[in-house]
C-alpha positions as CSV (number, residue, x, y, z in Angstrom):
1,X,5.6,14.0,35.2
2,X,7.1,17.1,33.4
3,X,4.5,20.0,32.6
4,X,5.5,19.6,28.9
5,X,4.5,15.9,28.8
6,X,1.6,16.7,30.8
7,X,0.6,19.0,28.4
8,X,0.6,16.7,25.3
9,X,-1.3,14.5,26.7
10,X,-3.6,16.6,27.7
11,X,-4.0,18.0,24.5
12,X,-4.3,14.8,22.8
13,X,-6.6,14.1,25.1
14,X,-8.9,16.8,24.0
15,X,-8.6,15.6,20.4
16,X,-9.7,12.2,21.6
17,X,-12.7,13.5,23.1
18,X,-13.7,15.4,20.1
19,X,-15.6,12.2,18.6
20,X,-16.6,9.0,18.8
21,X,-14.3,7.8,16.8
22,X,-10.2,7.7,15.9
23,X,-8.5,7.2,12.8
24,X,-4.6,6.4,12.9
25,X,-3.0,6.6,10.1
26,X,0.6,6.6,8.9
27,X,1.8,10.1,7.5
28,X,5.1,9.2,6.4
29,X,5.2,10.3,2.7
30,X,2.2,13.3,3.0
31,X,3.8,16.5,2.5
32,X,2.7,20.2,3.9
33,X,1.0,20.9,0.8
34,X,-0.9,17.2,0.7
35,X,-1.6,17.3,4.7
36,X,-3.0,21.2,4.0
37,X,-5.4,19.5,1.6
38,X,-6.2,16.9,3.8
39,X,-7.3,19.0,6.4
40,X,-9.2,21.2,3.7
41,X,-11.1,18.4,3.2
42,X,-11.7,16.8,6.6
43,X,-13.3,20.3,7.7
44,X,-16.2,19.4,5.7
45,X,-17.3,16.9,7.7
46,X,-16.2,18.9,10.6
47,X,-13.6,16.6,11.0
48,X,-9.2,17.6,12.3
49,X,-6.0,15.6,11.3
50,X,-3.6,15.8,14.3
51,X,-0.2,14.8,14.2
52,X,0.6,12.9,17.7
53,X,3.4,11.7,19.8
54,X,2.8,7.5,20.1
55,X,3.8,8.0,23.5
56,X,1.0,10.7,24.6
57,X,-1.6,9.2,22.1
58,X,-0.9,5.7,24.4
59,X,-1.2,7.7,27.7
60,X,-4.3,9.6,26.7
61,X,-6.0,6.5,25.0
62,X,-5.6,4.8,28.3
63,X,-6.5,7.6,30.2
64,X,-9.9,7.3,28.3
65,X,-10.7,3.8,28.5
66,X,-10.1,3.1,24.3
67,X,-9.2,0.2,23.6
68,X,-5.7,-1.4,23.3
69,X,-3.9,-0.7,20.1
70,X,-0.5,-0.3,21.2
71,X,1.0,-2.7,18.3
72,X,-0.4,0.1,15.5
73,X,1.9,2.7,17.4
74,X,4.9,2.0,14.9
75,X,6.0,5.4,13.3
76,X,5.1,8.5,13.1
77,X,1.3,9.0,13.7
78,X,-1.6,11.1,13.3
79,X,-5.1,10.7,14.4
80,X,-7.6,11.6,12.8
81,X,-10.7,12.7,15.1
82,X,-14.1,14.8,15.4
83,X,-17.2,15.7,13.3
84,X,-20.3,12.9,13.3
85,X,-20.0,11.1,10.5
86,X,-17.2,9.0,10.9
87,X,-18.1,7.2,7.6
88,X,-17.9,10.3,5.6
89,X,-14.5,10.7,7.1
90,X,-13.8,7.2,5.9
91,X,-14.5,7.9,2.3
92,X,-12.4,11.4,2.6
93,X,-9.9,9.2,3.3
94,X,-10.1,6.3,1.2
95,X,-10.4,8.5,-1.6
96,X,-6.9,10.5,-0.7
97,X,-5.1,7.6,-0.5
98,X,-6.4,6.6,-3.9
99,X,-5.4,9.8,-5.2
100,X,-2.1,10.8,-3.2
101,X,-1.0,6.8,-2.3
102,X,0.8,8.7,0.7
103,X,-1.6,8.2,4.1
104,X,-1.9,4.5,5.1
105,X,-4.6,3.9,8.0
106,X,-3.2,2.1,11.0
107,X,-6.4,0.9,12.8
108,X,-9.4,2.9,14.0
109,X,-11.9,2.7,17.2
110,X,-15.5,3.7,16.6
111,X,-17.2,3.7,19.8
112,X,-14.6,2.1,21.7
113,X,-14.2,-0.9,19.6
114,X,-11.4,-1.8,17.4
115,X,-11.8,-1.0,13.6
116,X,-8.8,-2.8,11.2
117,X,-8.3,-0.6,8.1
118,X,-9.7,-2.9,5.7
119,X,-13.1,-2.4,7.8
120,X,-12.8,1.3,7.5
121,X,-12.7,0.8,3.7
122,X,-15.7,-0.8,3.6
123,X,-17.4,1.5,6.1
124,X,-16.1,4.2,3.3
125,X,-18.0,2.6,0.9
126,X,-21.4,2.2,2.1
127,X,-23.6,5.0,0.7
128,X,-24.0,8.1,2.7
129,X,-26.2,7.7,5.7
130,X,-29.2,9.4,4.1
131,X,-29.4,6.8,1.6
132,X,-29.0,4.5,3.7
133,X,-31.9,5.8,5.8
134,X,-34.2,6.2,2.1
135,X,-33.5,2.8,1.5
136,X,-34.9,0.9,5.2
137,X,-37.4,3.6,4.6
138,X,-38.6,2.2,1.5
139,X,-38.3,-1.6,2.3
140,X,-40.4,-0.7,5.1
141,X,-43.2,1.0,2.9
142,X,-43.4,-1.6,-0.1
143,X,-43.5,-4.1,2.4
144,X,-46.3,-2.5,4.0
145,X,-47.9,-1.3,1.0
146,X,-47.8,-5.0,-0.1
147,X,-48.9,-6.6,3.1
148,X,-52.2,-3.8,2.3
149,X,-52.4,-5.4,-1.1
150,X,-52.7,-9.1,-0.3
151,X,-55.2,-8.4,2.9
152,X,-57.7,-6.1,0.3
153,X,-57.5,-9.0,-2.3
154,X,-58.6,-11.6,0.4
155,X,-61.3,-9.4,1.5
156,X,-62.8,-9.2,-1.9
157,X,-62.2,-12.9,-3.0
158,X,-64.2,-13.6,0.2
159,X,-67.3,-11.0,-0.1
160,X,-69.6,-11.8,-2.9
161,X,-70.0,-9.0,-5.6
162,X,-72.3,-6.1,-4.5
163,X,-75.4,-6.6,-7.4
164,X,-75.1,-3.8,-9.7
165,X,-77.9,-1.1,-8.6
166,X,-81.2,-0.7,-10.5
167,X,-82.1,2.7,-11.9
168,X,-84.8,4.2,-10.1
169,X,-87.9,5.1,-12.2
């Protein structure tokens, strides 16, 4: 193998590894100016867009054990990779597309297993994962805090009322 090749897919290997996840998406219509954005926003969530050869991308994917995903390698393509939160990367994206209508996602792989875009969208719209986190929190405490409820109101229906205490003289 050539040393240029080699490189590129090295390189897109080390974009690969960055994450957990990988976005492909189609960047046909995005501009400088919109992908310049795009990348302005993606460094939030410590996220990078990376524009790809298919070829390399499919050498480096297999390289790394992801899975197969070879008929979403139509066109030009960019991955989209790094950061934790893939689902905030998911709504940076979702809501790009609804602004721009430029960036069409391809497919993803969270945790080496195939994501269709239509997934990802709803991924994007879950609430953040704080909230997310609040609200198991909080089903776990009213339930508790009502399991406490119904065992204190069995304990009193079954002890007879303490008589009320004389004052002494």
């Amino acid at each position: 193998m050539r040393a240029e090749k080699q490189y590129l897919i090295s390189e897109v290997e080390t974009h690969l590894k960055k994450s957990d996840y990988v976005i492909l998406a189609n960047f046909t219509k995005v501009t400088v100016a919109d992908t310049a954005e795009l990348r302005k926003r993606l460094a939030a969530e410590k996220a990078e867009f990376h524009v790809v050869k298919n070829s390399s991308l499919r050498v480096a994917a297999k390289a790394l054990g992801l899975p197969e995903f070879e008929a979403s390698l139509a066109g030009p393509t960019a991955v989209i990779v790094g950061g934790r939160n893939s689902a905030g990367v998911a709504k940076i994206l979702k809501k790009f597309f609804e602004e721009k209508q430029k960036l069409q996602i391809k497919i993803g792989v969270i945790e080496k297993k195939l994501i269709t875009a239509a997934d990802l969208a709803k991924i994007a719209d879950l609430p953040p994962f704080d909230a997310l986190r609040a609200q198991f929190l909080s089903l776990l405490t009213s339930n508790a805090a009502a399991f406490v409820r119904l065992l204190d109101a069995r304990v009193k229906k079954e002890q007879p009322a303490a008589p009320a205490a004389q004052p002494a003289l």
